[in-house]
Every structure is written in structure tokens, then in C-alpha cells.
LODO-320124 format. One record per residue (C-alpha): residue in three letters; y, x, z. Coordinates in pm, whole numbers, plus 32768, in hexadecimal, padded with zeros to 4 digits. Each point is the difference from the previous one (the first is absolute). Example, Ala and Ser with C-alpha at 12.3 -4.5 7.8 and 13.67 -1.06 7.14 Angstrom:
REM LODO-320124
ala7E3E84CE830C ser815880897FBE 
***
This chain:
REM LODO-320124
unk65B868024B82 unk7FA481887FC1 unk817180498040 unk80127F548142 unk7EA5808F8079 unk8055813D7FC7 unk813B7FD280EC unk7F387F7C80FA unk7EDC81037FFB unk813B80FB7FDE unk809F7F5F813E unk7EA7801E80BA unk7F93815C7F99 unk7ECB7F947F3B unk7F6880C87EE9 unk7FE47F147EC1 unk7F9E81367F2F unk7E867FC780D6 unk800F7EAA7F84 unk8021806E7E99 unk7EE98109801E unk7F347EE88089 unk80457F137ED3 unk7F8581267EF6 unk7EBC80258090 unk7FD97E898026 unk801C7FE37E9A unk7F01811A7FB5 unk7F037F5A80F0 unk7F787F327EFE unk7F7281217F45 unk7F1980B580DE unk7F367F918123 unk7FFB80F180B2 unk81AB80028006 unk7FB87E9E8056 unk7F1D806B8123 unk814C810C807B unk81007EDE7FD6 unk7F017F3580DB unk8026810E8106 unk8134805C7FCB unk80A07EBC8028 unk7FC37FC58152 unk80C47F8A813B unk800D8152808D unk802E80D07E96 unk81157EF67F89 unk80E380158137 unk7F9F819F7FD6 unk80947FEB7E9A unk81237F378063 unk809F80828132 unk810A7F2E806C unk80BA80388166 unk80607E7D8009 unk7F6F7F0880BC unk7FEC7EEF7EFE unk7F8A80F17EE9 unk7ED6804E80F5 unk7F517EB37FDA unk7FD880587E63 unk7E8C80A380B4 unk7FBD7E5B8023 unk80457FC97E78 unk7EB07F7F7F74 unk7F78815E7F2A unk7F8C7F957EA5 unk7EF080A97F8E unk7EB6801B7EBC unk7EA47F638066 unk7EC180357F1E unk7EE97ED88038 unk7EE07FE37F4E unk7FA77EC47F6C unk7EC7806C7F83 unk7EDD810A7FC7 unk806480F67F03 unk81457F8F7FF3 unk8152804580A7 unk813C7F417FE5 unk814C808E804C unk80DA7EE88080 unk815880A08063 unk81087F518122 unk81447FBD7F9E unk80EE8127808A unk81577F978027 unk80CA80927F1F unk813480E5809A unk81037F107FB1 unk7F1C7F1B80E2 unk7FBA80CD812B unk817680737FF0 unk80837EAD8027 unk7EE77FCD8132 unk8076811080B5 unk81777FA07FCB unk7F9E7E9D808F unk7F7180848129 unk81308130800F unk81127EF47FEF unk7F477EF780E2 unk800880B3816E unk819F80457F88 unk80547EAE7FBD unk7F6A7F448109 unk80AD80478179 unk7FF57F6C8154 unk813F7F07803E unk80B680938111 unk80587F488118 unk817F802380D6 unk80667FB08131 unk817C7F9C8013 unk805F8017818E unk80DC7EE0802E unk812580CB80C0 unk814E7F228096 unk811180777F4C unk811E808880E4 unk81177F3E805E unk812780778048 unk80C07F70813D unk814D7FBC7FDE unk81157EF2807F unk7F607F117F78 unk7E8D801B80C0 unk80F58019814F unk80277E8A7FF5 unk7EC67FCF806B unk807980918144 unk802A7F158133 unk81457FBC80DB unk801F7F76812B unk80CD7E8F8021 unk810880D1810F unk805481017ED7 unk7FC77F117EDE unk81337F3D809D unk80D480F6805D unk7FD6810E7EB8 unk80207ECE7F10 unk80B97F1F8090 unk7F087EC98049 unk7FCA7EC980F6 unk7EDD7FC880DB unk7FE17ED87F24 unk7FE580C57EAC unk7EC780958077 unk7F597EEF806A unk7FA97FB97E73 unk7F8B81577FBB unk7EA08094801A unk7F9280628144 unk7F27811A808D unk7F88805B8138 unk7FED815A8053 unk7F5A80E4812A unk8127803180F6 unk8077814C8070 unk807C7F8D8112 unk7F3B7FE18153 unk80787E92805C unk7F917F647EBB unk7EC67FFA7F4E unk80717FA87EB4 unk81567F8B7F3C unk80857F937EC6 unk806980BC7EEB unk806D7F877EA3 unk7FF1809C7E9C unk813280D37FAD unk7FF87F4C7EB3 unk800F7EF18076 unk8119804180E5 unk80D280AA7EF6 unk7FA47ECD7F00 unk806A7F11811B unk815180A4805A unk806F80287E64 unk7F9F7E7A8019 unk80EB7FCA814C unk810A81097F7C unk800C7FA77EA1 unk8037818A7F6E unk7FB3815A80C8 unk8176801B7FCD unk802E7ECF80F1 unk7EFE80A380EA unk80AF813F801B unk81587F6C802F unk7F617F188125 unk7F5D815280A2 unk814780B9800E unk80B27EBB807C unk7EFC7FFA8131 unk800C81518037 unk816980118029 unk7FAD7ECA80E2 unk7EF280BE80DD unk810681388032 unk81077F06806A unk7F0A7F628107 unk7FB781448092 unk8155806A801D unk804A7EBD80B9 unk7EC4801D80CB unk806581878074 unk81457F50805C unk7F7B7EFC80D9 unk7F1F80C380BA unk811D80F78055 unk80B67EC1807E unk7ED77F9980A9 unk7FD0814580B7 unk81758030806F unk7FB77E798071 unk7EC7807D80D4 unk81018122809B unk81167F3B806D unk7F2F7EE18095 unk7EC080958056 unk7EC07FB17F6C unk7F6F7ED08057 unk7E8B80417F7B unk7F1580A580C8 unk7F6E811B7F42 unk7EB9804180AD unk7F4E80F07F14 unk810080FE802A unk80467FD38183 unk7E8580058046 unk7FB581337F7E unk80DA80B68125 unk7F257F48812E unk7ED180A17FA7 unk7F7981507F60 unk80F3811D7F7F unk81187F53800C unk7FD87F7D8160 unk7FE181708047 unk817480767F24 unk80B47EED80AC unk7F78806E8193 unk8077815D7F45 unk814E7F897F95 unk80667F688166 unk7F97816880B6 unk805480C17F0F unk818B7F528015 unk80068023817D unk7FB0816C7FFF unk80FB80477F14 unk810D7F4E80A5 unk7FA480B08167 unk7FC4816E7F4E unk81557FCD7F66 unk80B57FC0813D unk7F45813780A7 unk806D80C17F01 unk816C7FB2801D unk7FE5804A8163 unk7F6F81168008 unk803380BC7EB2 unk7EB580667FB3 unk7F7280577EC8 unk7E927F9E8065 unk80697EA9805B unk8105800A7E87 unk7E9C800B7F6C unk7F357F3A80C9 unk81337EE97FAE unk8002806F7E81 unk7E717FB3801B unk80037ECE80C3 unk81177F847EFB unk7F3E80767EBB unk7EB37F31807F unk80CE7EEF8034 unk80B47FFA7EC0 unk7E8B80317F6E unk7F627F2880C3 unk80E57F007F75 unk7FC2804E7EC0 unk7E947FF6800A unk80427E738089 unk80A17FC67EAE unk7ECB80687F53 unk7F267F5480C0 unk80AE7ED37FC3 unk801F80527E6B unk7E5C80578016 unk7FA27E8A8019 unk80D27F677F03 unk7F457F407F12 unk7FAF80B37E9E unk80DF7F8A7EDF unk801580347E72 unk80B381578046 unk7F10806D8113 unk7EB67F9B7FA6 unk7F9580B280E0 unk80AF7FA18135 unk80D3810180FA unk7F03809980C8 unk808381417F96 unk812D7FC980CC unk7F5B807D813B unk7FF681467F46 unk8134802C7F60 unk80C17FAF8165 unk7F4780C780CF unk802581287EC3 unk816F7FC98055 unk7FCD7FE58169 unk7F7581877FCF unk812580637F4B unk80F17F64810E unk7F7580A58118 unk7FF3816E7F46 unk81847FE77FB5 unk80757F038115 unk7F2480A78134 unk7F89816B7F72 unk813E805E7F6D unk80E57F6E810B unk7F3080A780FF unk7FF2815D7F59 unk81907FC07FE7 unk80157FDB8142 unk7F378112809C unk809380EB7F0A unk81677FBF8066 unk7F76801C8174 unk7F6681727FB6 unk815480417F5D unk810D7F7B80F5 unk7F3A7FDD8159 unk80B17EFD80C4 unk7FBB7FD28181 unk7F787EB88060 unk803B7EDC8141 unk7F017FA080F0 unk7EB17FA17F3C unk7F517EE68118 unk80807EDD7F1D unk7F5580A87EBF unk7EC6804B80A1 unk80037EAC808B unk80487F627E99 unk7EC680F97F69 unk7F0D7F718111 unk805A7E807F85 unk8001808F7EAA unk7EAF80968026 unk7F7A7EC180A2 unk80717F2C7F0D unk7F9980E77EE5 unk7EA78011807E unk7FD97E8C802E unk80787FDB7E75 unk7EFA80E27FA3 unk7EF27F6E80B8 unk800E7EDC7F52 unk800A80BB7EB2 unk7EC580A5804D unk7F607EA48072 unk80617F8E7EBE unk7F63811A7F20 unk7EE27FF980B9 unk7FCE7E687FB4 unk804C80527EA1 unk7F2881397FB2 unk7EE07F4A8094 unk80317EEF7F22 unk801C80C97ED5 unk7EB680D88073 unk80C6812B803B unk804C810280F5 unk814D7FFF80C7 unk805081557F66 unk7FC67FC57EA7 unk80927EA08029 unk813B80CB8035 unk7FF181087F42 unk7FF87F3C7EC7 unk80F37F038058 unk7F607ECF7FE0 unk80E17F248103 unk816D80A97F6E unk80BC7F5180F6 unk7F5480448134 unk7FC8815C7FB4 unk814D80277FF0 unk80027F92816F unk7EDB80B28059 unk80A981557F85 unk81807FAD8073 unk7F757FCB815D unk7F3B80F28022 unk8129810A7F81 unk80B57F438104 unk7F277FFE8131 unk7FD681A97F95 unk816C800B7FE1 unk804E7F7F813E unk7F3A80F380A0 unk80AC813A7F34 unk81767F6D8056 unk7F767FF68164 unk7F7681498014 unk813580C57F41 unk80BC7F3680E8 unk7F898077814E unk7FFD81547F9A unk816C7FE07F7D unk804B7F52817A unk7F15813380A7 unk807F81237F6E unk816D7F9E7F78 unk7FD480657EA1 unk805F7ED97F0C unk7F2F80AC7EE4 unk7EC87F688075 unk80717EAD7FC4 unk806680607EC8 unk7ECC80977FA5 unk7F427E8B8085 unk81227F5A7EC9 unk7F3180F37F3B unk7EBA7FB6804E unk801F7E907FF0 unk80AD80177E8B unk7ED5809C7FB6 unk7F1F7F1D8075 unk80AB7ECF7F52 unk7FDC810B7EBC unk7E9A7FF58014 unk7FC97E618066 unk81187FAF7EDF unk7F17812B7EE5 unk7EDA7F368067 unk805F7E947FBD unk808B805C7E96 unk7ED780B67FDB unk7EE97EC5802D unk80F17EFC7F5C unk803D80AA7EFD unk7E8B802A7FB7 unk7FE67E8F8081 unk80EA7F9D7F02 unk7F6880C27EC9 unk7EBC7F327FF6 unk7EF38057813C unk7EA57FC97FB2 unk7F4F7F298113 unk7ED380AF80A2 unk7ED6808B7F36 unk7F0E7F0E80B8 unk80BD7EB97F99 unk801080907E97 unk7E9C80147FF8 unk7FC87EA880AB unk80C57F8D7EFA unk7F4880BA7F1E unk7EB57FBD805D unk80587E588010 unk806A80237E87 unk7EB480F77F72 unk7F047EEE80CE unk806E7ECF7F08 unk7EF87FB67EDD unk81207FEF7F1B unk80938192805A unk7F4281397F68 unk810780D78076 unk815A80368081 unk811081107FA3 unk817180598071 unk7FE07F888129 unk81577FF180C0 unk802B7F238167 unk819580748061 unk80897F698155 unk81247F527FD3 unk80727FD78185 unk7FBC7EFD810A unk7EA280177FB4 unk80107F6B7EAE unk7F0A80D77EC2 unk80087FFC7EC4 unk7EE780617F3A unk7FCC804B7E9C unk7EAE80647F42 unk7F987FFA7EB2 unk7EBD7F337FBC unk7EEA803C7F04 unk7F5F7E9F7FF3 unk7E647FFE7FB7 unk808D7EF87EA6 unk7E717F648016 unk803D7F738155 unk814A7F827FC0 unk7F587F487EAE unk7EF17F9A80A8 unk80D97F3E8113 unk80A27F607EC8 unk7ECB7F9B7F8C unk7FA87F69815F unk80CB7EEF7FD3 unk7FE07F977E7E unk7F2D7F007F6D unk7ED780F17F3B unk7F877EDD7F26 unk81747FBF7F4E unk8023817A7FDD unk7EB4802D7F77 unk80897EC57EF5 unk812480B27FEE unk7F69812F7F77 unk7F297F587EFB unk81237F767F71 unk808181467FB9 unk7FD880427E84 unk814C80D67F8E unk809B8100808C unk81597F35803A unk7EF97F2E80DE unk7F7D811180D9 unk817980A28014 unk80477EBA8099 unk7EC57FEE80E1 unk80578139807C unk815B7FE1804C unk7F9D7EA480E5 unk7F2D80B180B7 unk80B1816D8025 unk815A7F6F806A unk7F267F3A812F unk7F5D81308043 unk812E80A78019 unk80767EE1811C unk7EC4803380BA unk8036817F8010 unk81887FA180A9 unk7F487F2E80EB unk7F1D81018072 unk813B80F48051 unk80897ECA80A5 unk7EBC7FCA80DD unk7FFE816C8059 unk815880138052 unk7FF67ED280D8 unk7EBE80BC80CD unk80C8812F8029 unk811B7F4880B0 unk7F1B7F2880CD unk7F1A811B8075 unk814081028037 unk81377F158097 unk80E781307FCA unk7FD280297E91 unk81307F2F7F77 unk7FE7804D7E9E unk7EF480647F3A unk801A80887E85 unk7ED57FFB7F4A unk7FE880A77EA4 unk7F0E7F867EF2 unk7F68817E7F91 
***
């Protein structure tokens, strides 16, 4: 026991040499009273824990030790009778204070840990993709099934993305795949029945691209007996009433101008024939895109052909700057160079006057149609045509009016050429109207070629638009904003979204049942439970977020009639 006291009073920084003092004068009490009376006072609470200092905790309570000590009583007169207490010897007290040393050190709190119950990760391969769903349309034509294969498989109904439908039926891809190896035997089979179709489907096409070339050569030689009323009707009203009234003038001018200019050999009237010819060339093809606009989108144009306003009256520009301008500047340049006197000019100035008549007439009803348009569209005339929003009529609008200013400079240069003799003014008047085509054709590649990179509608309809989505409960905010005109007063508008996700769970929540989710949750004891609560209720959440986009893009179009397509992006 000494031993292992010693290595505890050693590991504790006591001083056992006190102790041993102590025990020597205990011993020697017994012989004088008065050392009794000093032990008395010496071994005290305050004196003991003085004698043995100690800096640990548990050594400190030693001062609580009962402190054994001499008395003297007298039991009678005369007498005195010394009657001693037992002191502990130091094997004793050692093994006391060991009890108490070793007590505290043994005995310790249990501790208590938390284990957070975490999902382990899963990884998500090919296999988790079955779970995926599949539509019947591609389940039969990717794996080769009957309607009536489907009929015995699981089925789901699904929000719709499309506008006509509210919901449709998907299937398991599992299932679809287990299905097919059932109908198919082997994915060998499968494969060899896909390429057999496939060489099927390119066979069909080829004789389909054959018929309809038969068909059209048909439609040729005997005429077409079908009425096709979308595509005449847009030429009775609008722009392309307006490019067929231009078509008809335009072709009478140029046959008269021609005829003066044979007669009379003058290079005004070559270039008022060149022009006349070049607007009705382009006139013509502006008809063709027209026509092309209102065709009906398909899987290669999802978009429809609006844009082919744009890209004939782009090549309408180009036409007149090579076919008028440079013909024109030809002209007048071979007139400076090799003057060449001309007849009697009465017929030429009576062929400008119709010209000019007719001319203004054309434009007229140009105007009258840009004006009806702009103040649909909430725009001024001027900015209604400078940006190009009507392609087709503008190219009217511009043609004419080079005409009607044309006239007049072939008229001019060809008085003074009649006044004063001198054929160089009417070669300068070739000059001047080349140049004037020059500018009209710069100005029409100019705004459709801007029309055709992607034009922003106006700021005040973005921010209508704008302002529609950031009102819904369901919106906090809304970022890359982009509304584009597409032609023929059709938008599209993209944005990205930032959905408020408490609103959007608390319209879910609107329409469950809180007394079976409240069971619901109870019953949740494991993890592998609540992964599977969760997942219920997170994939319908997700569904109830799509239908939001759908409900806001189905405002947009209602409130706005020319937004056509609208993109919105989950942010």
C-alpha cells in the first residue's frame, strides 16, 4: 500500500515527509502534557492543510479528515486520569487518504453520443434511369411495341406540356424495356427489328418525295383544283394588297419607259426603264415572300417563316443597288463619255407625267398603309419606318418614293437637255437617279438586316411584360429578360424566373388532405421512411412548380396576343 501511496502523493505533488514529522510527535504526545496541549493546537483544520500543502483538488478535502487528538477528564477530587484516543497509526491514515485519492479517479460521468443518422449517397447510374417515364408514341416506335402491349403495363398520368391537354399518359421505362424483351424474345431480336423498320421508314420517305413530285407536276399540267385561300387572301388586304397594286404599275411604266426610250434614245428615260424594271422584278419577289410568310410552322421551322418578309425585301435592296444604281450610273457614264444627240422628247415627257401619276397613286396607298399599321403598333409613322417593321411595304413606301423623285430629276435634266441642246444634262439626271436608287437599295439592307439579327420589341412592352410577371405571388424576381420580334407581329419572350419556393409549397399544400399527412409523418420512424416521405412529396412539388410556369405562361399570351412563344427558365 506504502508503495502505491507514495506514487500517488508523487503524482499529486504532496509532501509525505510532513506526514512523517507528524507521526513522530504523535508518538511523543503521550509523554508530556503540555506537547499534548501543542498537538491539540497544532492539529487543526487550518494547521493540517498548512502542513500538507497539496495543489489538488481531491487532496484538499484531507482539512475534513476527523483530527484525533489527547483529552484529560477528571473523574474525581485529587485525582486525574489520563485516558488517551486511539490515533491511527500511519499505515492507517495512509490507506484513508489513498481511498479518498483513488475514489474521485475511478468514478466518471458516462458520456453520452449523438450518432446523426446521415443517408448514405447513392450513386445514379443506368440502372436508377429506369425509373424514368416514356411516352406510349415513343415507347412504340423506339422498341418496337403495339398499342395493345401497353394496355397491360402501369400507367401514369403526367402534367402536359402541351397547351391543348391537361394531362397524358406515360409509362415506366422498365417496364417498357421488360415488355419489349418479353415481345422480342432477346435485345438481339430488338435490334435486328429496329434496323429492319428503319430501312422501312427511309424507303417510305423516298417513295413519299416521289409522289409528291408526281403530284406537283400533276397540279402543273392540269391546274390545281383546290382553292388555297390562306395564301390568296393575304394579297386582298394589308401589305400585300399594296405589292400587288405595285406590281401592276410598276409593269406598265416599265413597258411605256422602255418604248420612250427606244424612241427617243435617252439616257434619263434608259434609267427611269432600268428602275421601273428593277421594282418590278422586286416587287415580284417580295409577293413570293409574302406568300412563304404564312405557311404553317413545321418540325424544321418551329418557328414558322415570318422572316421571309425580311430576307426578300434584304434581296429586294440588293437588286435595286446592282439592277437600278449600277445600270443607271452605266448609263449616264457612257452618256458623259460619248454624247449622243437625241429625237423629239413630247412622247417621254408624256410617259413621265403617267409615270408620275401612277407612281404617286402607288405610294399613297403605301403611306395609308403605314399609317394604319404604326397606329396599331403605338408608334409613330417615322419610326414605324425607320425600323422596318412592315418589310414589305416599306419596300414600297421607299421604291415609290425614289420613283415619284426620279421622275421629277429625268424630267428636269430632260428639259434642260431639250432647252439648251447639250445631251450632258440628261446624262447627268442617269446620274442622279443611280444615286438615288444607291441610297433607297443601302437603306433596306440596312433595317433587314438588323430585322433579321434579332430586334428587341419596344422598351414599354418589355416592361409590361415585365411588370405582369414581378406582380404574381409566386415571382420574387425576374432576370435576362429578352422579348425579340420575330415579324408579322409575332414576340417571343424569354426571362429567367426566381420563384418565392414558400408560395409555390404552400399552393401544394392547398390542395392535400392535412390529416393523412400529419398520419403520414407519425409513421415515419427510419430514415429509409422519411427518404421516402420526402421523395412523395418533393417530386409533386416539383409538378406544382411546372404548373405555375404553365399558368404564367398562359397569362402572358392571353394578356399580350403578339407574344407567340414564351421561354421561361427555372433560376
Amino acid at each position: 500500500m506504502l508503495p502505491g501511496l507514495a506514487a500517488a502523493a508523487a503524482a499529486h505533488r504532496c509532501s509525505w515527509s510532513s506526514l512523517y514529522r507528524l507521526r513522530l510527535r504523535c508518538r511523543a504526545a503521550a509523554h508530556s502534557s503540555s506537547e499534548r496541549q501543542e498537538w491539540q493546537n497544532l492539529v487543526t483544520l487550518g494547521s493540517f492543510s498548512d502542513m500538507v500543502r497539496c495543489s489538488h483538488p481531491y487532496i484538499c478535502t484531507l482539512g475534513q479528515v476527523k483530527s484525533y487528538s489527547t483529552n484529560v477528564q477528571k473523574e474525581g477530587q485529587g485525582s486525574q486520569t489520563l485516558r488517551v484516543e486511539k490515533i491511527p497509526s500511519f499505515d492507517e491514515t495512509a490507506e484513508n487518504i489513498g481511498a479518498e485519492l483513488k475514489a474521485p479517479l475511478i468514478k466518471q460521468e458516462s458520456l453520452q453520443v449523438r450518432v446523426k443518422a446521415v443517408l448514405k449517397k447513392r450513386e445514379y447510374g443506368p440502372k436508377y434511369t429506369q425509373n424514368n417515364f416514356i411516352t406510349g408514341v415513343r415507347a412504340i416506335n423506339e422498341f418496337c411495341l403495339k398499342s395493345s402491349d401497353l394496355e397491360q403495363l402501369r400507367k401514369i398520368r403526367r402534367r402536359s406540356p402541351h397547351e391543348d391537354t391537361e394531362s397524358f399518359t406515360v409509362y415506366l421505362r422498365s417496364d417498357v424495356e421488360a415488355k419489349s424483351l418479353e415481345v422480342w424474345g432477346s435485345p438481339e431480336a430488338l435490334a435486328r427489328e429496329k434496323k429492319l423498320r428503319k430501312e422501312a421508314e427511309i424507303e417510305y420517305r423516298e417513295r413519299l418525295f416521289r409522289n409528291q413530285k408526281i403530284l406537283r407536276e400533276y397540279r402543273d399540267f392540269l391546274g390545281n383544283t383546290k382553292p388555297r385561300s390562306r395564301t390568296t387572301s393575304v394579297f386582298f388586304k394589308g401589305p400585300g394588297k399594296v405589292v400587288m397594286v405595285a406590281i401592276c404599275i410598276n409593269g406598265l411604266n416599265c413597258f411605256f419607259k422602255f418604248l420612250a426610250w427606244i424612241y427617243t434614245g435617252s439616257a434619263s428615260m434608259f434609267s427611269e426603264a432600268i428602275h421601273s424594271l428593277s421594282d418590278t422584278c422586286n416587287q415580284g419577289l417580295l409577293a413570293v415572300g409574302i406568300s412563304k410568310s404564312v405557311q404553317t410552322p413545321d418540325p424544321t421551322h418551329p418557328y414558322g417563316f415570318s422572316n421571309m418578309r425580311y430576307i426578300a425585301s434584304l434581296i429586294s435592296g440588293v437588286g435595286i443597288f446592282m439592277m437600278g444604281a449600277g445600270l443607271s450610273w452605266y448609263h449616264g457614264i457612257m452618256g458623259l463619255l460619248n454624247p449622243q444627240p437625241m429625237e423629239s422628247l413630247l412622247w417621254a415627257y408624256c410617259i413621265l407625267a403617267g409615270s408620275l401619276v401612277s407612281e404617286g397613286a402607288t405610294l399613297l396607298v403605301a403611306v395609308n398603309e403605314l399609317r394604319r399599321s404604326a397606329r396599331a403598333k403605338g408608334m409613330s409613322f417615322y419610326k414605324y419606318v425607320m425600323e422596318s417593321r412592315d418589310p414589305s411595304t416599306n419596300v414600297i413606301l421607299l421604291e415609290d418614293t425614289a420613283a415619284v423623285l426620279g421622275v421629277t430629276i429625268a424630267a428636269t435634266c430632260m428639259g434642260l437637255t431639250s432647252i439648251t441642246g447639250n445631251p450632258l444634262y440628261d446624262s447627268l439626271g442617269s446620274l442622279g437617279v443611280g444615286t438615288l436608287l444607291g441610297m433607297v437599295s443601302a437603306f433596306l439592307i440596312y433595317t433587314n438586316t438588323e430585322a433579321l439579327l434579332g430586334r428587341s420589341i419596344q422598351p414599354e412592352q418589355v416592361q409590361r411584360l415585365t411588370e405582369l410577371l414581378e406582380n404574381d405571388p409566386s415571382v420574387r424576381a425576374i432576370h435576362d429578360v429578352k422579348a425579340t420580334d420575330l415579324g408579322l407581329g409575332k414576340v417571343r419572350f424569354k426571362a429567367e424566373v426566381d420563384f418565392d419556393g414558400r408560395v409555390v409549397t404552400r399552393s401544394y399544400l392547398e390542395k392535400q388532405d392535412f390529416d393523412q399527412m400529419l398520419q403520414e409523418i407519425q409513421e415515419v420512424k427510419t430514415p429509409e421512411e422519411l427518404e421516402t416521405f420526402m421523395l412523395k412529396h418533393g417530386e409533386n412539388i416539383i409538378d406544382t412548380l411546372g404548373a405555375e410556369v404553365d399558368r404564367l405562361e398562359k397569362e402572358l399570351k392571353k394578356r399580350n396576343p403578339e407574344v407567340r412563344h414564351v421561354d421561361l427558365e427555372i433560376l
